[in-house]
FIVEXVO-49566 format. One record per atom (N, C-alpha, C, O): residue number from 1; residue in one letter; atom name; x, y, z. Coordinates in steps of 0.2 Angstrom, whole numbers. Last residue first. Layout:
REM FIVEXVO-49566
+-----+---+----+-------+-------+-------+
:   k : r :  a :    c1 :    c2 :    c3 :
+-----+---+----+-------+-------+-------+
: NUM : A : CA :     X :     Y :     Z :
...
+-----+---+----+-------+-------+-------+
REM end
This chain:
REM FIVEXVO-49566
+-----+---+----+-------+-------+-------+
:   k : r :  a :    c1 :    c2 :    c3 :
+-----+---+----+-------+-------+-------+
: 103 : X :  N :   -55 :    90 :  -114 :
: 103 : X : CA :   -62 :    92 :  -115 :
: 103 : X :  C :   -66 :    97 :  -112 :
: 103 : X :  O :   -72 :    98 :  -114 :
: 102 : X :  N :   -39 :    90 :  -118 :
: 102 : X : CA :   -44 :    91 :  -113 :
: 102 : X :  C :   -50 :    93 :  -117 :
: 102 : X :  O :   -51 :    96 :  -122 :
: 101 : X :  N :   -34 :    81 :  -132 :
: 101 : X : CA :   -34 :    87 :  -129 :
: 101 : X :  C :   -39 :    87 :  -125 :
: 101 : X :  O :   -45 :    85 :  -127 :
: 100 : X :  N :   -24 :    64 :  -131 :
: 100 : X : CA :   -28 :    70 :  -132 :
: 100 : X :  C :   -29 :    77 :  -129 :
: 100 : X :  O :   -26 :    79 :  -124 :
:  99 : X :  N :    -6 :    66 :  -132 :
:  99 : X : CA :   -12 :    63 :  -126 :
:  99 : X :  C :   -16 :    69 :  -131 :
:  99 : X :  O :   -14 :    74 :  -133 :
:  98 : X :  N :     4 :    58 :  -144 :
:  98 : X : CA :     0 :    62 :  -141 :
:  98 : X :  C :    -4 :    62 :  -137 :
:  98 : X :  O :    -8 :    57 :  -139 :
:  97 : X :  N :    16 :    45 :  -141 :
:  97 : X : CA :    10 :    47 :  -144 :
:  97 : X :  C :     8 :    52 :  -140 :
:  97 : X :  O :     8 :    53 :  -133 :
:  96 : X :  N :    34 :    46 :  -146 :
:  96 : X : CA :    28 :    46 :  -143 :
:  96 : X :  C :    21 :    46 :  -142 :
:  96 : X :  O :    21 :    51 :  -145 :
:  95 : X :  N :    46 :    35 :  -155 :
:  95 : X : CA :    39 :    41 :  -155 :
:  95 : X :  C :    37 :    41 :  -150 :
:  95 : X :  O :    36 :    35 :  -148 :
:  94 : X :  N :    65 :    36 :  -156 :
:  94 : X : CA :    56 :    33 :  -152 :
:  94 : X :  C :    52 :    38 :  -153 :
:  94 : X :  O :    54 :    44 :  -153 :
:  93 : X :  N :    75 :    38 :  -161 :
:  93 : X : CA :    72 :    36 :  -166 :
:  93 : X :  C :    62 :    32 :  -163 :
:  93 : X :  O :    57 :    29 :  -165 :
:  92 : X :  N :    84 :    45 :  -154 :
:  92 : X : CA :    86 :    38 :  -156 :
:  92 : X :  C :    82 :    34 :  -161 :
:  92 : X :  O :    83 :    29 :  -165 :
:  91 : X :  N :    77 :    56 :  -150 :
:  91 : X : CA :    86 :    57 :  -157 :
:  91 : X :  C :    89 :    51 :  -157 :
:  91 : X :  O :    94 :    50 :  -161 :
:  90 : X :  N :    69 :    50 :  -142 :
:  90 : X : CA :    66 :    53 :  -150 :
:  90 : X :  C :    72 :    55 :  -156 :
:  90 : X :  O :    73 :    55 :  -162 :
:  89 : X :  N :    77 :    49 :  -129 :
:  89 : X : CA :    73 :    44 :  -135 :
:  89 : X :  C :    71 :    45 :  -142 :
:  89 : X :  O :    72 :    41 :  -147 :
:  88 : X :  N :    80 :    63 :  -126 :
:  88 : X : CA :    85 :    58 :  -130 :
:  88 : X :  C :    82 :    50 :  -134 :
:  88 : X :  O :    84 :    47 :  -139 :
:  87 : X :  N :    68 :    66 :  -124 :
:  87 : X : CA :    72 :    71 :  -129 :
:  87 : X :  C :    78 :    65 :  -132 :
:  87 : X :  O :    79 :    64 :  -138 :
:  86 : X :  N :    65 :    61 :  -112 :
:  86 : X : CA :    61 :    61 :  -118 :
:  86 : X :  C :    62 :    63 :  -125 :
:  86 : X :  O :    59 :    63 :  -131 :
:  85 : X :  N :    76 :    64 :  -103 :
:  85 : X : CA :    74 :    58 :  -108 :
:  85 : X :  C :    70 :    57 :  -114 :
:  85 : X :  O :    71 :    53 :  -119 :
:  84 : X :  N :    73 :    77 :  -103 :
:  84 : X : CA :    78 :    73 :  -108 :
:  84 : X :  C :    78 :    69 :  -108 :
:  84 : X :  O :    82 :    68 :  -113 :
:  83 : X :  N :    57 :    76 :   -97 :
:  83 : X : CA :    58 :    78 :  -103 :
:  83 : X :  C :    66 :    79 :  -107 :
:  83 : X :  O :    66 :    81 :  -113 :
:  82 : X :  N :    62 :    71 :   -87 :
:  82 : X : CA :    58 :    68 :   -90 :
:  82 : X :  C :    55 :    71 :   -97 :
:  82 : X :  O :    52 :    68 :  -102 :
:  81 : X :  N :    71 :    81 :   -80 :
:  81 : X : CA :    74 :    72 :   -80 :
:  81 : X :  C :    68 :    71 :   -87 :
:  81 : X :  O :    70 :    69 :   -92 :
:  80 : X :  N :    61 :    90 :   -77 :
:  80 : X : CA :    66 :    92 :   -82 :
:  80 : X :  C :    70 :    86 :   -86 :
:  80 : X :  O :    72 :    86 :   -92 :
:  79 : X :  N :    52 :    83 :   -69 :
:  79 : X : CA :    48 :    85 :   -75 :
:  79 : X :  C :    53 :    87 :   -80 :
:  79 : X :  O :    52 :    87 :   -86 :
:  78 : X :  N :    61 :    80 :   -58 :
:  78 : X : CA :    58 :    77 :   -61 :
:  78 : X :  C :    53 :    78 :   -69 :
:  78 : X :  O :    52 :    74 :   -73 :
:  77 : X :  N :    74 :    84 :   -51 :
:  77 : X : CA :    67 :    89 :   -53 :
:  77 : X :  C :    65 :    82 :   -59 :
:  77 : X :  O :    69 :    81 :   -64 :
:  76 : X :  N :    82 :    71 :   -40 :
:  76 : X : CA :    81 :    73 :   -46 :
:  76 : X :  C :    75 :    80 :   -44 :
:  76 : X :  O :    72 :    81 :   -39 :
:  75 : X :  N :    92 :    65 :   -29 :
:  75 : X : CA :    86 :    70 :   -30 :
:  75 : X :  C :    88 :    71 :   -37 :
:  75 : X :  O :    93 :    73 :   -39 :
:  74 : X :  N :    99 :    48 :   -22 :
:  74 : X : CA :    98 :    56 :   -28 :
:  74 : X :  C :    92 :    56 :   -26 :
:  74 : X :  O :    88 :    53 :   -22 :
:  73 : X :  N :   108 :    36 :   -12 :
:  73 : X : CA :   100 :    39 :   -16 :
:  73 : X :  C :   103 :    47 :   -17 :
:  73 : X :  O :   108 :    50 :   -15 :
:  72 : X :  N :   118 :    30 :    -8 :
:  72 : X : CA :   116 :    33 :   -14 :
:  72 : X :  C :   111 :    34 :   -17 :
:  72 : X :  O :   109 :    34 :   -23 :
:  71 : X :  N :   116 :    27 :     5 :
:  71 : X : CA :   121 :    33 :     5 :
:  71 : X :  C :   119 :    35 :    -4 :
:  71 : X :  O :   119 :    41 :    -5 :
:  70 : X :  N :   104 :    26 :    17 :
:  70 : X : CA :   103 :    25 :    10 :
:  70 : X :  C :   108 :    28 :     5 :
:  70 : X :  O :   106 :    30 :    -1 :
:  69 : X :  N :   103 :    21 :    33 :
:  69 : X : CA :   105 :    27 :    26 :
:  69 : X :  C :   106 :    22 :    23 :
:  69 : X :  O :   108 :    16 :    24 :
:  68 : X :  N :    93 :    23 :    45 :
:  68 : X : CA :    94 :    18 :    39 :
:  68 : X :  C :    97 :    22 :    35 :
:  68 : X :  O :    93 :    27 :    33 :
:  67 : X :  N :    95 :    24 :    63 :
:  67 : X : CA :    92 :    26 :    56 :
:  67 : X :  C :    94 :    23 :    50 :
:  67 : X :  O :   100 :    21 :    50 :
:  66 : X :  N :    90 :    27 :    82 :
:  66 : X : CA :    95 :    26 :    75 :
:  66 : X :  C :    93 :    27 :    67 :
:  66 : X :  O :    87 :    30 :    67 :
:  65 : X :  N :    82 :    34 :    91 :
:  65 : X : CA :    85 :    25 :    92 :
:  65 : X :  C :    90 :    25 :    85 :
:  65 : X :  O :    93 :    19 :    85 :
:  64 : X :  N :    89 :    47 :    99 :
:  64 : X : CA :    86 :    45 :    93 :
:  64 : X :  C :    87 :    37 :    94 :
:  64 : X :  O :    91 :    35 :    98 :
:  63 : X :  N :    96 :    55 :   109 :
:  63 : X : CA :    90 :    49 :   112 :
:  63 : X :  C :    86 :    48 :   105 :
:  63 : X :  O :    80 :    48 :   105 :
:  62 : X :  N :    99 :    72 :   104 :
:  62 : X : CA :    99 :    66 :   107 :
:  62 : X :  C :    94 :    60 :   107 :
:  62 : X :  O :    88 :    62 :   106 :
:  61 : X :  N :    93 :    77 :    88 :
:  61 : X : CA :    91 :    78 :    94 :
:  61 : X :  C :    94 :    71 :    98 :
:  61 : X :  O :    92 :    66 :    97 :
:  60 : X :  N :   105 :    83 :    76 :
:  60 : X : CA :   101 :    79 :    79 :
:  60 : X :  C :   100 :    80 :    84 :
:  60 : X :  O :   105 :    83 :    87 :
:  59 : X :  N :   117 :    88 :    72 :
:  59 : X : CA :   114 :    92 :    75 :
:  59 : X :  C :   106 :    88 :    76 :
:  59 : X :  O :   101 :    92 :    77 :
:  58 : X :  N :   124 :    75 :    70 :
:  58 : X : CA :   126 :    78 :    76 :
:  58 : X :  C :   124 :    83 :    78 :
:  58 : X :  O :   126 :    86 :    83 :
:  57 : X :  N :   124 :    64 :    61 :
:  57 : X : CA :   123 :    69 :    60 :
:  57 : X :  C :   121 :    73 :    67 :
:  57 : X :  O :   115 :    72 :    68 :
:  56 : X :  N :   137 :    54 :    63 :
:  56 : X : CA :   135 :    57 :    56 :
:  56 : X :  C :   130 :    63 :    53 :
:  56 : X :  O :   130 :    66 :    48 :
:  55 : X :  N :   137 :    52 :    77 :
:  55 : X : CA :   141 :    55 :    71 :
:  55 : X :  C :   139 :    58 :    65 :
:  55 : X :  O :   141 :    64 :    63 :
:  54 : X :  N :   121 :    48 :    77 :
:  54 : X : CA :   124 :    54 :    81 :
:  54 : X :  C :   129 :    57 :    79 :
:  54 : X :  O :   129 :    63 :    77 :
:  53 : X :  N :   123 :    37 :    73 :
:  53 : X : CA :   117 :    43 :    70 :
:  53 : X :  C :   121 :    48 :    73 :
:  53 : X :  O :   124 :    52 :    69 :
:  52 : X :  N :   130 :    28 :    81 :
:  52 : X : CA :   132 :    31 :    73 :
:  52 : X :  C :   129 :    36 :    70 :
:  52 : X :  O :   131 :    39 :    66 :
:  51 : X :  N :   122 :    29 :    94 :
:  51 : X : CA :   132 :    32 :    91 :
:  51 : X :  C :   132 :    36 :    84 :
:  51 : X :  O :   132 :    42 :    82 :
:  50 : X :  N :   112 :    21 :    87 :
:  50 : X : CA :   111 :    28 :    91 :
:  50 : X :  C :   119 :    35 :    90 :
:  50 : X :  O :   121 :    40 :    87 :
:  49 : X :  N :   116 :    14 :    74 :
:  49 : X : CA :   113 :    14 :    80 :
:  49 : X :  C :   114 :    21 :    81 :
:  49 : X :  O :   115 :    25 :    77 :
:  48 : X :  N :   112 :    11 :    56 :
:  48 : X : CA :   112 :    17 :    59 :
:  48 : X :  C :   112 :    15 :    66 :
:  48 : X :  O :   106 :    13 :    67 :
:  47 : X :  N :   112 :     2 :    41 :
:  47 : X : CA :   107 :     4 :    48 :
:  47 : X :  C :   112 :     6 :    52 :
:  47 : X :  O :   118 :     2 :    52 :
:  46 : X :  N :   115 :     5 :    26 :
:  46 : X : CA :   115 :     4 :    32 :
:  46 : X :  C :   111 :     6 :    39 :
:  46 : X :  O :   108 :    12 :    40 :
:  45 : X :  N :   113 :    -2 :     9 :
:  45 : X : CA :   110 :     1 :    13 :
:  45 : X :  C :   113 :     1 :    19 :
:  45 : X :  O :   116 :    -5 :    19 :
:  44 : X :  N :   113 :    -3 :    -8 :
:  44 : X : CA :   116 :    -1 :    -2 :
:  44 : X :  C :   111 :     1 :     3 :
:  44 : X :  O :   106 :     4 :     1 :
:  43 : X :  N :   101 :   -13 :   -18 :
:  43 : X : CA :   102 :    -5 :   -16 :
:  43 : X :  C :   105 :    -6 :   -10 :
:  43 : X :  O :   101 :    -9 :    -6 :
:  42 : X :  N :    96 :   -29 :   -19 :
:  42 : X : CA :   102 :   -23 :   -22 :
:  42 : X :  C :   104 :   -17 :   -21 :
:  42 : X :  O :   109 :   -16 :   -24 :
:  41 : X :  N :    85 :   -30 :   -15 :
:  41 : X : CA :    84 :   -26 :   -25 :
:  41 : X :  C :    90 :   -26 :   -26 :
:  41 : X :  O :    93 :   -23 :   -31 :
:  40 : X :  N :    87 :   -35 :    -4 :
:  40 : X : CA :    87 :   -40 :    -7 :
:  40 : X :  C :    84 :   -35 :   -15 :
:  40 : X :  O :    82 :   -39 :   -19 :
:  39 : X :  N :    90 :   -23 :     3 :
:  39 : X : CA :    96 :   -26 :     1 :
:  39 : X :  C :    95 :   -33 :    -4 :
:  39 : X :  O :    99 :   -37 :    -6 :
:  38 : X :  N :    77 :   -17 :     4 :
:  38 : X : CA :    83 :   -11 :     0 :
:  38 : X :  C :    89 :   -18 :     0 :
:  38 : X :  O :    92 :   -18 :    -5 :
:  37 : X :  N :    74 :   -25 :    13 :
:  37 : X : CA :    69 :   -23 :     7 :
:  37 : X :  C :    76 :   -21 :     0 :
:  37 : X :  O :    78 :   -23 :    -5 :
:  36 : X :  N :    80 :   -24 :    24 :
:  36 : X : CA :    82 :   -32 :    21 :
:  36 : X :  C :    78 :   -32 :    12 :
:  36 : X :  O :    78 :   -36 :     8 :
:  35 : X :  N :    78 :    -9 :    29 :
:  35 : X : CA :    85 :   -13 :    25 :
:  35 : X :  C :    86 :   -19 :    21 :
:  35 : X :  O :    89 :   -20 :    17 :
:  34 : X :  N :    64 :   -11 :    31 :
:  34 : X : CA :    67 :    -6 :    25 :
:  34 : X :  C :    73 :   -10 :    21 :
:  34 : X :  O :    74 :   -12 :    15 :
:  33 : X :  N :    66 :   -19 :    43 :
:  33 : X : CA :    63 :   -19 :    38 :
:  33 : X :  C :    65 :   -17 :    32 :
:  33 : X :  O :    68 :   -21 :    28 :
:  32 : X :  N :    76 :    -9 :    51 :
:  32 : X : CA :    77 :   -15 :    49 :
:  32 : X :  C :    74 :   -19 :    44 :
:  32 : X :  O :    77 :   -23 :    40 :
:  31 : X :  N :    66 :     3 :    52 :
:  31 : X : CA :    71 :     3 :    48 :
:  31 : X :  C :    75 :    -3 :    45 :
:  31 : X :  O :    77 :    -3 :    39 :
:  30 : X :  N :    53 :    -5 :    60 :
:  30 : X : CA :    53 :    -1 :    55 :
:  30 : X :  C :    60 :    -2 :    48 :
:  30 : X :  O :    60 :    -6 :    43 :
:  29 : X :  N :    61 :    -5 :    72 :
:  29 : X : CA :    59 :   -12 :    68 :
:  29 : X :  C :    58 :   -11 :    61 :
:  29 : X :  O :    61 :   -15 :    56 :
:  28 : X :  N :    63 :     9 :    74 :
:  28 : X : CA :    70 :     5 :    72 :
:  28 : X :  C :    68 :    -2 :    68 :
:  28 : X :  O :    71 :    -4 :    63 :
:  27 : X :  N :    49 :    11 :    78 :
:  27 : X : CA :    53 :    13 :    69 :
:  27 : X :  C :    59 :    10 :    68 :
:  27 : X :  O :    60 :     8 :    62 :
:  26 : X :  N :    51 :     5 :    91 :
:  26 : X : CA :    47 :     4 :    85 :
:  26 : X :  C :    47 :     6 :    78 :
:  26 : X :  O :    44 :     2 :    74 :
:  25 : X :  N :    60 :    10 :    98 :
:  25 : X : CA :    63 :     5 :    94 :
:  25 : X :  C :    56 :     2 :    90 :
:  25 : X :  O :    57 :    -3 :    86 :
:  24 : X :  N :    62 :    28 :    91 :
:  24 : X : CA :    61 :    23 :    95 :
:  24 : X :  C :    62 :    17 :    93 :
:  24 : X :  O :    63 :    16 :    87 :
:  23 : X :  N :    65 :    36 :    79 :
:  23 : X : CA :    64 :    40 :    86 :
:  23 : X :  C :    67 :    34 :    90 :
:  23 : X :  O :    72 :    35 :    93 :
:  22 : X :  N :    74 :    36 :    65 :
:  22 : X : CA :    70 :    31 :    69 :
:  22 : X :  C :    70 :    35 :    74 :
:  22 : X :  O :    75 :    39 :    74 :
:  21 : X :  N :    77 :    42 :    49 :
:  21 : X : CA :    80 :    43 :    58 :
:  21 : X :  C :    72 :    39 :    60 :
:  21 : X :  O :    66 :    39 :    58 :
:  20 : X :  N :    85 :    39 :    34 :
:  20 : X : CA :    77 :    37 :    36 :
:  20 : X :  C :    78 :    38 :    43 :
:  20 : X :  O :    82 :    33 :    45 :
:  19 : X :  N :    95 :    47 :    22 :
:  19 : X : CA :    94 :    46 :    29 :
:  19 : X :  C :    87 :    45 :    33 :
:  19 : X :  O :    84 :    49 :    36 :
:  18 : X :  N :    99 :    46 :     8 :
:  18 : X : CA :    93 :    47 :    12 :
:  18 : X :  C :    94 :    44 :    19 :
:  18 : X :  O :    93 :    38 :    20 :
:  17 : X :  N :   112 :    55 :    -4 :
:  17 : X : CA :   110 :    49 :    -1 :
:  17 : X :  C :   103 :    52 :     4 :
:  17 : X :  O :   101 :    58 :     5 :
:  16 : X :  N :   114 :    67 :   -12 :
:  16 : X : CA :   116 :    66 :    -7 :
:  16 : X :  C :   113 :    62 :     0 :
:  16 : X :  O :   112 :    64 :     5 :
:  15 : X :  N :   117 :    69 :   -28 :
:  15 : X : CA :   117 :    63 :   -25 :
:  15 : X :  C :   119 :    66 :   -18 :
:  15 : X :  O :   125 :    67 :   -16 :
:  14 : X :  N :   105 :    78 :   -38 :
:  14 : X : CA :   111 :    79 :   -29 :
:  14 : X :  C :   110 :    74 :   -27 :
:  14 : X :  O :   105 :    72 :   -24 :
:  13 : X :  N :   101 :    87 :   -51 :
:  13 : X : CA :   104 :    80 :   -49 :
:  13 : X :  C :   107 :    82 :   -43 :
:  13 : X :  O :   110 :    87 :   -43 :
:  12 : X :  N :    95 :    96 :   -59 :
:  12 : X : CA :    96 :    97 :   -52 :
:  12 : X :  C :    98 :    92 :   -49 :
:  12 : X :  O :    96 :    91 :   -44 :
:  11 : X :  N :    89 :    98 :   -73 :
:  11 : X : CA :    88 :    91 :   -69 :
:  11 : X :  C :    91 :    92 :   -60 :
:  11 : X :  O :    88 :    88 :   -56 :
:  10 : X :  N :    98 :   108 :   -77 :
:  10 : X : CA :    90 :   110 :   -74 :
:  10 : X :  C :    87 :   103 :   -72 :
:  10 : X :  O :    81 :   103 :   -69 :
:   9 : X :  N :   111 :   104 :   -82 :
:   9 : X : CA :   108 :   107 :   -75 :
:   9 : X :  C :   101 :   109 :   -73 :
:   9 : X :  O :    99 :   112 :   -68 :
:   8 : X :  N :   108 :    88 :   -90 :
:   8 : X : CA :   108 :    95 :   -90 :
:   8 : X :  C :   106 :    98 :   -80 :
:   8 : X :  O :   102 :    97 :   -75 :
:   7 : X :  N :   116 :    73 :   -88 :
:   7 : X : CA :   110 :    75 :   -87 :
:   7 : X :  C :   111 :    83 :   -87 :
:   7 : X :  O :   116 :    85 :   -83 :
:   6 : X :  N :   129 :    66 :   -89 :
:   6 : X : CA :   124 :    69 :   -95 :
:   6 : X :  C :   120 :    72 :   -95 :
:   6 : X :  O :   117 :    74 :  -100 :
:   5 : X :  N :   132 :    61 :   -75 :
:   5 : X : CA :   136 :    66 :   -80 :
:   5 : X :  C :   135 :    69 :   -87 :
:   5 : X :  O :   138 :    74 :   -89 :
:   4 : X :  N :   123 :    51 :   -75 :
:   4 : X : CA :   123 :    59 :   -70 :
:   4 : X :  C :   125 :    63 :   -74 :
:   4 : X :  O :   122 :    67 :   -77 :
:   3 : X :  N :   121 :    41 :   -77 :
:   3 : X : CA :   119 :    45 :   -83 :
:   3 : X :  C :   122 :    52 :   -80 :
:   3 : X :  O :   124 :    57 :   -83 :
:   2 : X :  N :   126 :    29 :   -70 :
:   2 : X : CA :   130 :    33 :   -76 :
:   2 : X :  C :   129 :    37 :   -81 :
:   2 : X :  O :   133 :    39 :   -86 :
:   1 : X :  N :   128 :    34 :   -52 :
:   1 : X : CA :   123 :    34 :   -58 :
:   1 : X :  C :   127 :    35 :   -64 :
:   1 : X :  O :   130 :    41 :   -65 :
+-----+---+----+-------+-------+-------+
REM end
């Protein structure tokens, strides 16, 4: 992400991707779905067999059908993300408008 490196530590940025784990071959369908969703916006994606799961995360439970990683998904804190952006828009010259006050 090219902002990463801008974003203040209280945004909590952790690129460390998403791993979606399939039990059986009915979530596997599941996963395979996901994939052709995630590859037709563009967003990397792999599907996972049984082996591969097992490498990659090896304190899993045996007998998993597999699973779809997502190797670049982030976590953000989102309320702190949203207020520097909101902070860098306005040093560019955006207003916002005030939400009224509670009734």
């Amino acid at each position: 992400m090219q902002l990463a490196p801008h974003l203040p530590a209280d945004v909590e940025y952790v690129a460390a991707g998403t791993l979606w784990v399939a039990a059986d071959e009915e979530e596997m369908e599941e996963v395979k779905r996901k994939h052709g969703i995630y590859e037709s916006i563009g967003v990397r994606a792999e599907t996972l067999g049984p082996a591969d799961l097992a490498g990659a995360e090896p304190n899993l439970r045996p007998g998993l059908a597999g699973a779809l990683l997502i190797p670049d998904d982030a976590v953000i804190y989102a309320p702190c993300a949203a207020r520097y952006l909101l902070e860098c828009a306005r040093q560019s010259g955006a207003e916002s408008a005030q939400a009224p006050p509670p009734n």
